[in-house]
C-alpha positions in Angstrom: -6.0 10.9 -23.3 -9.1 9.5 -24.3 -8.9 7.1 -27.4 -10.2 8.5 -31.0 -10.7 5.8 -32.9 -11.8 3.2 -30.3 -14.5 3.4 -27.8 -14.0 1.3 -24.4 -17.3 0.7 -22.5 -16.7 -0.8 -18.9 -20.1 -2.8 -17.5 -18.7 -4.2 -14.3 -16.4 -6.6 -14.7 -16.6 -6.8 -18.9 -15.7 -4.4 -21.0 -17.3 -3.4 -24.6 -14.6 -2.2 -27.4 -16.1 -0.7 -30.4 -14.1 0.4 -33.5 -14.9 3.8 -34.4 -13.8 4.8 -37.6 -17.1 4.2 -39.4 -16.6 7.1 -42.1 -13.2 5.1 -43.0 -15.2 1.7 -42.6 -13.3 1.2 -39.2 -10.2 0.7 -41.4 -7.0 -0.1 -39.4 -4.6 2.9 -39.5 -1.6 3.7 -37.4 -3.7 5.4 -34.6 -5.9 2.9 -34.3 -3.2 0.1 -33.9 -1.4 2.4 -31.3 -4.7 3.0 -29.4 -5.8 -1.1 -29.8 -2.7 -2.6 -28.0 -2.5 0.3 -25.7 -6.0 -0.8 -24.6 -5.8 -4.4 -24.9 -2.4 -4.2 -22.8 -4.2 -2.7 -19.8 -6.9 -5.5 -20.0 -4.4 -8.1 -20.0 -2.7 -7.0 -16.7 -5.8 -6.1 -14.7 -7.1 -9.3 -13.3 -10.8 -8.0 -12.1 -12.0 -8.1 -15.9 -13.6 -11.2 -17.0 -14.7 -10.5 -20.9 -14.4 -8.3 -23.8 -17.0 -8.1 -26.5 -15.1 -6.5 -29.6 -18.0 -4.7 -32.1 -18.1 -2.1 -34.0 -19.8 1.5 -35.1 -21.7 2.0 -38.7 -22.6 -0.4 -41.2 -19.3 -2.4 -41.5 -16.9 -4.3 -38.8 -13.8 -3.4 -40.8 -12.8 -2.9 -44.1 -9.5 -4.1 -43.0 -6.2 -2.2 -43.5 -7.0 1.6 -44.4 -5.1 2.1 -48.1 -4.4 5.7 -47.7 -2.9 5.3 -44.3 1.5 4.6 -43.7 -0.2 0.9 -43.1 -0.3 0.1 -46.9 2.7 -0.7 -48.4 2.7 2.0 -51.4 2.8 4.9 -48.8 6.1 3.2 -46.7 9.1 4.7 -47.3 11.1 1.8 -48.4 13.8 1.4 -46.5 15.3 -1.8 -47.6 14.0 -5.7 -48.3 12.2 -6.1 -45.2 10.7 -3.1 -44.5 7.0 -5.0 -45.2 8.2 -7.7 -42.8 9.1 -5.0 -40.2 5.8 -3.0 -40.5 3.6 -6.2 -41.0 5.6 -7.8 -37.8 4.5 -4.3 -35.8 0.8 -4.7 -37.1 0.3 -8.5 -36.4 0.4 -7.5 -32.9 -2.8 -6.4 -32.7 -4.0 -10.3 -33.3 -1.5 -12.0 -31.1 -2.5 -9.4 -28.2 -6.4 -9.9 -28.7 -6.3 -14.1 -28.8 -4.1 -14.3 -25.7 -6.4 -12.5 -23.4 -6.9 -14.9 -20.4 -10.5 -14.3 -20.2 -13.2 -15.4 -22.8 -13.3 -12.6 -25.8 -16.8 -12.3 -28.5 -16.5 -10.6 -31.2 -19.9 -8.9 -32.7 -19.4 -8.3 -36.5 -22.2 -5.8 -37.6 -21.2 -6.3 -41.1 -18.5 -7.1 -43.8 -15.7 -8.3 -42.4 -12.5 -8.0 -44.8 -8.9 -9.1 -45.1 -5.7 -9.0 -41.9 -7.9 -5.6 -40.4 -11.3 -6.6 -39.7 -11.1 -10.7 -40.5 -8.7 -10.9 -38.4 -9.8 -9.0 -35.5 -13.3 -11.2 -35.7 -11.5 -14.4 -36.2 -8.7 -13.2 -33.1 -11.6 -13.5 -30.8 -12.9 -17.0 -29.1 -16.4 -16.4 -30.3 -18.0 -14.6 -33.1 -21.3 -13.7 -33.4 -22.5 -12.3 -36.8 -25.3 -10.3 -38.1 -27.4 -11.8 -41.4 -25.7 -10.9 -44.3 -22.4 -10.0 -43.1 -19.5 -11.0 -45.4 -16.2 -12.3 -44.6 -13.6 -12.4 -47.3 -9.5 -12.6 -47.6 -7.6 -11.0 -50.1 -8.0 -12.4 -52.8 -5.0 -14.9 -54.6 -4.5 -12.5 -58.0 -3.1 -9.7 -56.4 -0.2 -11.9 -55.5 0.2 -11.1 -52.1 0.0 -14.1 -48.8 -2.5 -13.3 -46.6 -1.5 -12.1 -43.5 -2.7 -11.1 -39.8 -2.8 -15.1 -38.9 -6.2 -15.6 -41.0 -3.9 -18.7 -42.5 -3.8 -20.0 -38.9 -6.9 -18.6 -37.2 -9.6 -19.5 -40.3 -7.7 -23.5 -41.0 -8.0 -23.8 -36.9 -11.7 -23.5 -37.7 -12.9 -24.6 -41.1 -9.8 -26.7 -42.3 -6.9 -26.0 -44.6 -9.4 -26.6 -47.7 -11.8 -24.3 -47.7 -8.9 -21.6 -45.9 -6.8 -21.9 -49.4 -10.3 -21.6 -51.3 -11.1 -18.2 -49.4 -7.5 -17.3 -50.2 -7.5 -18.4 -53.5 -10.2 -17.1 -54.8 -11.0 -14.1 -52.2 -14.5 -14.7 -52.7 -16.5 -13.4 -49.9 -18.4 -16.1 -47.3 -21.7 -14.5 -46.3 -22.5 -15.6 -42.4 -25.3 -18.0 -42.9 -22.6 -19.8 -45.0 -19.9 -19.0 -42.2 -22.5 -20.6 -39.8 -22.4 -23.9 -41.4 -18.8 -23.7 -41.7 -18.0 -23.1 -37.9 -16.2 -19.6 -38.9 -19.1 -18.0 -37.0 -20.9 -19.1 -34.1 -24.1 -17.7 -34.3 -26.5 -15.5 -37.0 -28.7 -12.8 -35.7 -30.8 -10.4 -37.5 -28.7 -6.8 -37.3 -31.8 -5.1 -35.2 -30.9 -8.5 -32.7 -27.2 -8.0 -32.5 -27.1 -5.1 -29.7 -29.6 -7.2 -27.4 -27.8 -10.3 -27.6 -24.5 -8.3 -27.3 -26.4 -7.6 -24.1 -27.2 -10.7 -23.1 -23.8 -12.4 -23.4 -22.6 -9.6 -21.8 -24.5 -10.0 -18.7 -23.5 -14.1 -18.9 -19.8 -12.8 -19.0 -20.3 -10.8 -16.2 -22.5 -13.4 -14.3 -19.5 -16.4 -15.1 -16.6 -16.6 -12.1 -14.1 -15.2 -12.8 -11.2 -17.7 -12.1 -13.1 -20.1 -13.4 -13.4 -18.6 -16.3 -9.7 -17.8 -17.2 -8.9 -21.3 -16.4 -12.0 -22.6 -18.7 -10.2 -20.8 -21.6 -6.9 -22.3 -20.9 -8.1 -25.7 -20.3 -9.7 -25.6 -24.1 -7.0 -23.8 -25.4 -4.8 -26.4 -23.9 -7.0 -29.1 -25.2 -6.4 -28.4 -28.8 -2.6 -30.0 -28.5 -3.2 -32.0 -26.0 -3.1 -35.5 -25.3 -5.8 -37.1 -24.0 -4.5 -38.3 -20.7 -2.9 -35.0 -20.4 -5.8 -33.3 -20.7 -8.3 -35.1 -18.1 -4.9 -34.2 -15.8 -5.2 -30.6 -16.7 -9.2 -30.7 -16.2 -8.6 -32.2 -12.6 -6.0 -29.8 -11.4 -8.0 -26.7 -12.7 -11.1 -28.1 -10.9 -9.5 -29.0 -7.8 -8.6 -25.5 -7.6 -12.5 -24.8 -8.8 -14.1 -26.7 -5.9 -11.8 -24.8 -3.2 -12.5 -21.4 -4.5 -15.7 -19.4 -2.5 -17.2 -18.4 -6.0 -17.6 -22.0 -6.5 -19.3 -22.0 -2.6 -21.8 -19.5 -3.4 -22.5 -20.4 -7.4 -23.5 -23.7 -6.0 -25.8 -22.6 -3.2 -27.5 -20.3 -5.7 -27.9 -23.2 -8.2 -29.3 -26.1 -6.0 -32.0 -23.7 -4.3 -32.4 -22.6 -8.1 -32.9 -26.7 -8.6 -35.2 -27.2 -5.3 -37.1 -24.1 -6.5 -36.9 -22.3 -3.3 
């Protein structure tokens, strides 16, 4: 059965994911979940795709987790002390499925993009790309509650464990421009922009080899615990595979006559 609360575009070899819940705000329910690691299963186990670019439909990315849906925690039936840890443990799967793709992931954030739901999702992916205006924001310290859907881990990874406990604190939204700064976002775009370059990195994604690609990923992944001399090892066995492989034979060709201008 087709999904209904996800769209999943194929262009060759990368494949465009929308949320599509824009009269809920692309809010996170049960359905969605379900439909989200059903997809993002398939693309982990089929080795011809080479990139996902994650965006979304209406005005807003996500308003995160939708309140009048089982996922917040005054509609659970409680059914002991850890039924939250039970249900969030289900939920967080969604982010540990979507940052352990092997091949390079881009998230387009249309607009706000709020708490475990929509943050998360964004900040899951290995590149974020972010229309003018759009908000980021956790929830915020006063209601009590930890964040949750690995924004603790995902957001200090890239801006530090200062100004992660300030957005926490304080849930005071980051506008992209700011984000930019920051290194939470990679790039700002005016919204009317945002479909083009979606194109664009699209058709670089597609362009990229594909091995090569998946091994870039790990290789930087890797490099983020790594010692040095481990690293240049890594970096050496990955690219002597590289220079055996016949994408690397024919990218080669195509760039040096590129270079001689033939």
């Amino acid at each position: 059965m087709s999904p209904s609360t996800i769209t999943v575009d194929r262009q060759g070899p990368v494949v465009r994911l929308a949320l599509d819940r824009p009269d809920r705000l692309n809010a996170l329910d049960p359905t969605m979940l379900d439909e989200l690691l059903d997809v993002l299963a398939g693309l982990a186990a089929d080795q011809d795709v080479q990139g996902l670019v994650l965006t979304s439909a209406g005005r807003v990315f996500s308003a995160g987790v939708d309140l009048d849906s089982p996922f917040f925690m005054e509609n659970v039936p409680n059914e002991g002390d850890f039924t939250g840890k039970r249900l969030l443990d289900h939920q967080h799967r969604v982010i540990q499925a979507l940052y352990e793709l092997p091949f390079p992931t881009v998230a387009g954030v249309n607009g706000d993009a709020v708490g475990g739901g929509g943050f998360g999702l964004a900040m899951a992916c290995d590149v974020r790309v972010a229309v003018r205006g759009a908000r980021f924001w956790m929830v915020p310290g006063e209601l009590a509650v930890v964040q949750d859907f690995g924004l603790s881990w995902l957001v200090q990874k890239q801006i530090g464990p200062s100004r992660t406990l300030h957005m926490a604190l304080l849930g005071a939204p980051v506008v992209a421009e700011t984000g930019l700064g920051w290194g939470l976002v990679n790039e700002v775009v005016e919204p009317a922009e945002l479909s083009g370059r979606l194109d664009e990195i699209t058709a670089q994604l597609a362009a990229a080899g594909p091995d090569a690609a998946r091994m870039l990923k790990l290789v930087v992944r890797n490099g983020a615990q790594s010692t040095l001399r481990d690293q240049l090892g890594l970096e050496a066995v990955a690219n002597g595979l590289a220079f055996r492989s016949a994408e690397f034979a024919d990218r080669k060709a195509t760039y040096l006559d590129r270079l001689r201008g033939r």
